[in-house]
Each structure stands twice: as structure tokens, then as C-alpha cells.
N, C-alpha and C positions, 0 to 999 in steps of 0.2 A: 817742126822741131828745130829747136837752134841748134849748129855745131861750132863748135871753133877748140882752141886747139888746148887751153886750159880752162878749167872752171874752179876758179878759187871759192872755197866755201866761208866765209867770215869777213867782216870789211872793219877788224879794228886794225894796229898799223904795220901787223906784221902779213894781213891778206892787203893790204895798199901798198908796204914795201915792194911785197913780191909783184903784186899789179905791176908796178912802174917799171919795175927792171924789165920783166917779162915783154912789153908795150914797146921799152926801148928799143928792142932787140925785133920787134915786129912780129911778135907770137901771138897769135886772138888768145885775148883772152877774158872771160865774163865774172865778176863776182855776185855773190848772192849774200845778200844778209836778211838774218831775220828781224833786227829792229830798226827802227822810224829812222832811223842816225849812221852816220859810221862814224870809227873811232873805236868803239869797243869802251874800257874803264879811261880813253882820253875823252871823258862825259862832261857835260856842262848840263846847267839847268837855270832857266831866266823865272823870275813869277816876283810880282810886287814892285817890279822895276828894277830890283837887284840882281846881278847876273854870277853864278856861283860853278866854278872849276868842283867835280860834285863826286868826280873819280879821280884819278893819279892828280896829285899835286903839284907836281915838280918833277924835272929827271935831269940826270947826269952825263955828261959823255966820257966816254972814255978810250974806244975804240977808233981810231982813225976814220977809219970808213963812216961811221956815225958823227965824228964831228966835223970832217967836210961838210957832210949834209947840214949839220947845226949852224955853220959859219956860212953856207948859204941861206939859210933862213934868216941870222941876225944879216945877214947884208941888205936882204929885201925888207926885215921889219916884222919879220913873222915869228920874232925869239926872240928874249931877251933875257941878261940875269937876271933871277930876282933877288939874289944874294947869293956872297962869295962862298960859304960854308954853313951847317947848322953850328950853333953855337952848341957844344959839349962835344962835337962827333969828331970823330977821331980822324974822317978822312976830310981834304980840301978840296973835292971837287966843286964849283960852282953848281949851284943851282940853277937852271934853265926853265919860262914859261911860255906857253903859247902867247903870241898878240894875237887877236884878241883872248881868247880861250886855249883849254891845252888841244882838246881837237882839232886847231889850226895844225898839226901834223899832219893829219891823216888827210884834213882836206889839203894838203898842199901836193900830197903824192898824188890823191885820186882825183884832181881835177879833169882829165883825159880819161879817164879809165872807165868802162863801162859796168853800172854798179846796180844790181837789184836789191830796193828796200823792202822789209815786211813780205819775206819768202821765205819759209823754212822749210827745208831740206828734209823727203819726207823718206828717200831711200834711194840707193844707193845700187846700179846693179852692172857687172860685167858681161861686156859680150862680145865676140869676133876683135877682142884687141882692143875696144873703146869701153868709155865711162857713159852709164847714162843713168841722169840725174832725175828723177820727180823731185816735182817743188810741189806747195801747198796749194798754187794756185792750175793746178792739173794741168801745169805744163813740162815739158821735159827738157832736158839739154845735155846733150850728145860730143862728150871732149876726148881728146888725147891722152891726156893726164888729168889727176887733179891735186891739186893742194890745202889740204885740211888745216884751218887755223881758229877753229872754237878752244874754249876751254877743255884740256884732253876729256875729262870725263864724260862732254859731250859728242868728241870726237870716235871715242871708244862704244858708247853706247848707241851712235848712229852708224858704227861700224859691224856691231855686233845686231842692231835689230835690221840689220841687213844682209846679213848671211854670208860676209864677207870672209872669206879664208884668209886672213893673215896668216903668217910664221906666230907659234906660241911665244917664240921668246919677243916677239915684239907685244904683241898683246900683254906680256908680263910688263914688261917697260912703260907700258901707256897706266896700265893697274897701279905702278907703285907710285906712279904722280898725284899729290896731293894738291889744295889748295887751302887759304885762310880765306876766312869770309871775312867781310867788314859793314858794321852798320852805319851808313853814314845820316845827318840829320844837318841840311841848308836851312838858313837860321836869319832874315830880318831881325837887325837891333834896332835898337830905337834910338839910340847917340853911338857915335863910334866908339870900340872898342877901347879898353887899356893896354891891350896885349904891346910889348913891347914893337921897337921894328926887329926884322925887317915884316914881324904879324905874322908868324908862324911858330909856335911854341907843342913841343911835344913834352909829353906827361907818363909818368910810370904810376898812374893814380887808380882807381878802383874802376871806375868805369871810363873815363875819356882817355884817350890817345893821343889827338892830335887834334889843334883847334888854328885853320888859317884865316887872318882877318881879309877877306875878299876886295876889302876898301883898299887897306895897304899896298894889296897884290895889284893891286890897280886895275883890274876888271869890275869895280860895281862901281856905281857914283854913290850909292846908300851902301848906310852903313851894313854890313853883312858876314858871317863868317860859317865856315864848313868847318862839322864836327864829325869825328868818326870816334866809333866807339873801342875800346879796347881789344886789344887784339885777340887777349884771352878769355876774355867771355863771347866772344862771336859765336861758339859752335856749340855752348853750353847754355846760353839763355833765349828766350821766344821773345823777338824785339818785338811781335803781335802787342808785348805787354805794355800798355799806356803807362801806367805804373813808372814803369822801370824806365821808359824814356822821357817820361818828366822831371825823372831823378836826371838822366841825365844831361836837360835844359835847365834844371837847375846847377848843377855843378857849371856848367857852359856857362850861364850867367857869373859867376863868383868870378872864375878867368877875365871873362870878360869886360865888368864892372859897366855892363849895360841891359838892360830888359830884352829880353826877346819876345816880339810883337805878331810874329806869322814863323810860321817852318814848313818844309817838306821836307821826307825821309827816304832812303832810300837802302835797301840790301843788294849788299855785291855778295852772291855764293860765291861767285869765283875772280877774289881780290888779287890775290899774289900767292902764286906757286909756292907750296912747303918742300919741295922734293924737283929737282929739274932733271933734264936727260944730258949728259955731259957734252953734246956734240949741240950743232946750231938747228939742226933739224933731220928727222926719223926717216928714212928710208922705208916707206909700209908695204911698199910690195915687195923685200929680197926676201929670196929664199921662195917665191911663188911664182906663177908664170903670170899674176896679175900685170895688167898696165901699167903705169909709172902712179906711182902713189906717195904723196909726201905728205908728212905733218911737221907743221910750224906754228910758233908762238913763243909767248916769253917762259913757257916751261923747257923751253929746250937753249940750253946755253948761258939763261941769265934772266932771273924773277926780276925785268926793270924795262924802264921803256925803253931806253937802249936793246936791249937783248929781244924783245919785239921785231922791232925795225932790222939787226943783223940775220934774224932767222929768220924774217921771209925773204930777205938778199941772197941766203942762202938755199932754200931750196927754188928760187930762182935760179940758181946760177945750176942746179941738179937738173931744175927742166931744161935749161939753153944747153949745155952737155948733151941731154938726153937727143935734142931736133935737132942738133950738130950730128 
């Protein structure tokens, strides 16, 4: 059995925030994730030779503590803007993207950090003061604490098929967290787009949202662009249907004023928090005599990559308290 002193559950970059801090500070600690990748929606996706940013597109800083980290990243080359502002929007923060990809985030935190890929977290049990973990592949790991950082829904529902006593009014808190889906569809063209620069154009149209030219963004050498579908048909239509997502590659084509010659598609359930928790990250075990138990992500404090990366800083800083 492994032990060490935390076990982060999720390795998108609010469970790599918290890694690093955690790491800094000399506290074991192990993350487990359950897909091929870390990063979480900082996703990319390569096929046909063109290479596609295929989750979050961009992000802002705003936060000090977040833009230190930003301004060391453009120092080394691993951020850049891609543009001062959208055009129509009301605020002037710069836009920010990974070099090469936006997952260059997460891989920059967790290059040290010890990370399990393709393990899901099968339950969850207390005992004599400690955490002990089953994973999928029947092995266990034995922590201090842990820090929870999936999409609450999953969080909650790995908490509850677990038998875990929280406080009711937290399990209320974790309940009223919502999120939006988003369909996205990575799209070979066949001559580069017409899309304006800086090739990011969002839409209030029937079915697309948002169309960014991948060429522009300077990640593909072919020509290439990520489409997501409207925000408000996500939870109301079955993207199963070919139909409807021909409809729309066609509309994508019209923006685009180029053919599209290959795609792959992709559902995010859990895009961006509807409803967040006012605070950077959830205290799960007050009010119990559980172990130290924390929940983080971007539902808690701020639906953005920014607000990701501050709430696993944050319930880092609740574990180093905690082994102070």
C-alpha cells in the first residue's frame, strides 16, 4: 500500500496548482487521474497533422498571484498573448495561450509531481485518522488528507457512493453547483479560413458559439479551427444526432468560407460552472471528526482558468496550515 501525506484526486490544474504548492513545501503528495492526459478542459487534440486547443481557449489573469505565475511562463516561452481584448466585450483583459498548447499549464506545474494516469477512484473510506483510497486497478493509497478537484457532481457522487458523512449544509453547497455542457467539433479545412484576426469570432447564432482559427492561434501549420456549439442547446439536444452536427459543419463552413475535409468531436458534460461556491475552496470535513478534506476547482471562487489555478493554491495553503 502507498502512504504519503496527501492524495489529490483529479490532475486538471487546479489538482497540479495544488501539487506544486504542496511539493514546495515538502509534503508527499500523489495525484490520481482518471484519463490518458492531465490538464482536465486545458485539452488539445492532434489527428490529420493539425493540432487543435479542443477545451478552454484562452484565459485571463487577473489576480496577482496568478499573474506572477503568467509572467513567468511568457518569460520562459510558455504563454503568450494572443490578443489584447475580444472585440465587442466590454472588459480589456488580454487574452493568454499555451505555447505550444493550453495544457502547457498544467504540464508546467506537474513536471515534478507524481501523477497516476487511467485510475479512477473506486471509493473512498475513513479510518483511525487516515484516508484510504481504492483505485481501479485494486490498489489502494493510504493519505493524510485529501483534496478533491473533479467536476463537483462527480465529487459529490464519489462522496455519497461512499458513505461518507459530511455536514448537510455542505453536501447542500456541492448540490446547488451546476455546470454547462459544451459540444465541441475539431474541424480540418481545406484552404485557410476567412475568419477575421486575431481568428476567434464568437456568435449569438442558432447553433455555433464560438469558431477559433487554430492556424491563426499559431498551433497547426494546416489550416484548422475549433467549433463549439451553443451554449443553449447543449443540454437540450442529443449531439448523437449526425443530423444536427452536419447542420452544424455547415454553418462552420459559411464562417469560415472554406470546406471542411475531416473532424473529430467531442462532449464536455462539465464545460463551465453555472453556479460557483463564493470562497476559493470547500472545507468537507467541518463540522465532522473526518480527516482534513478539501474540495477545489473552478466551481469554487471563479468559472475560469484563473480561478482553477487560485483554488488549488488555496486549499494547498489549508493543507500546509493543517501539518503546521
Amino acid at each position: 500500500m502507498q502512504h504519503v501525506d496527501v492524495l489529490i484526486i483529479g490532475a486538471g490544474l487546479a489538482g497540479c496548482s495544488a501539487g506544486e504548492s504542496l511539493l514546495n513545501h515538502n509534503i508527499s503528495t500523489q495525484i490520481v487521474e482518471k484519463s490518458s492526459s492531465i490538464g482536465g478542459r486545458l485539452a488539445n487534440k492532434r489527428f490529420g497533422g493539425a493540432c487543435f486547443d479542443s477545451g478552454a481557449q484562452f484565459f485571463t489573469a487577473r489576480d496577482d498571484q496568478f499573474k506572477n505565475f503568467i509572467n513567468d511562463c511568457i518569460n520562459e516561452g510558455t504563454v503568450e498573448e494572443w490578443y489584447s481584448h475580444f472585440p465587442g466585450s466590454k472588459d480589456r483583459y488580454p487574452r493568454y495561450r499555451g505555447i505550444p498548447l493550453m495544457n502547457t499549464l498544467a504540464k508546467k506545474l506537474s513536471k515534478n509531481l507524481q501523477i497516476k494516469l487511467k485510475k479512477t477512484v473506486i471509493r473512498l473510506t475513513e479510518k483511525q485518522g487516515f484516508w484510504f483510497t481504492d483505485l481501479s486497478d485494486n490498489t489502494q493509497i493510504k493519505s493524510k488528507a485529501l483534496i478533491l478537484t473533479a467536476p463537483v457532481p462527480q465529487t459529490l457522487d464519489l462522496i455519497q457512493k461512499s458513505n461518507i458523512q459530511i455536514d448537510s449544509s455542505i453536501s447542500n453547497i456541492l448540490a446547488s453547483i451546476s455546470y454547462e455542457s459544451c459540444f465541441a467539433i475539431m474541424a480540418i479545412l481545406k484552404d485557410p479560413s476567412i475568419l477575421p484576426p486575431p481568428g476567434a469570432v464568437s456568435f449569438n447564432g442558432q447553433l455555433i458559439n464560438w469558431i477559433s482559427d487554430n492556424q491563426q492561434k499559431g498551433i497547426s501549420k494546416i489550416p484548422s479551427v475549433t467549433i463549439h456549439a451553443n451554449l443553449d442547446l447543449d443540454e437540450k439536444i442529443n449531439f448523437e444526432d449526425k443530423t444536427l452536427e452536419k447542420s452544424i459543419l455547415n454553418e462552420a463552413e459559411k464562417h469560415t468560407g472554406a470546406k471542411i475535409i475531416k473532424y473529430q468531436s467531442h462532449f464536455w458534460r462539465y464545460s463551465k460552472p453555472k453556479t460557483t461556491y463564493k470562497q476559493r475552496c470547500l472545507v468537507g470535513n467541518q463540522k465532522t471528526s473526518l480527516p482534513p478534506l478539501f474540495i477545489a476547482g473552478d466551481a469554487m471562487g471563479g468559472p475560469r482558468v484563473e480561478g482553477a489555478f487560485l483554488s488549488g493554491r488555496s486549499a494547498a495553503e489549508l493543507v500546509i496550515k493543517y501539518f503546521n
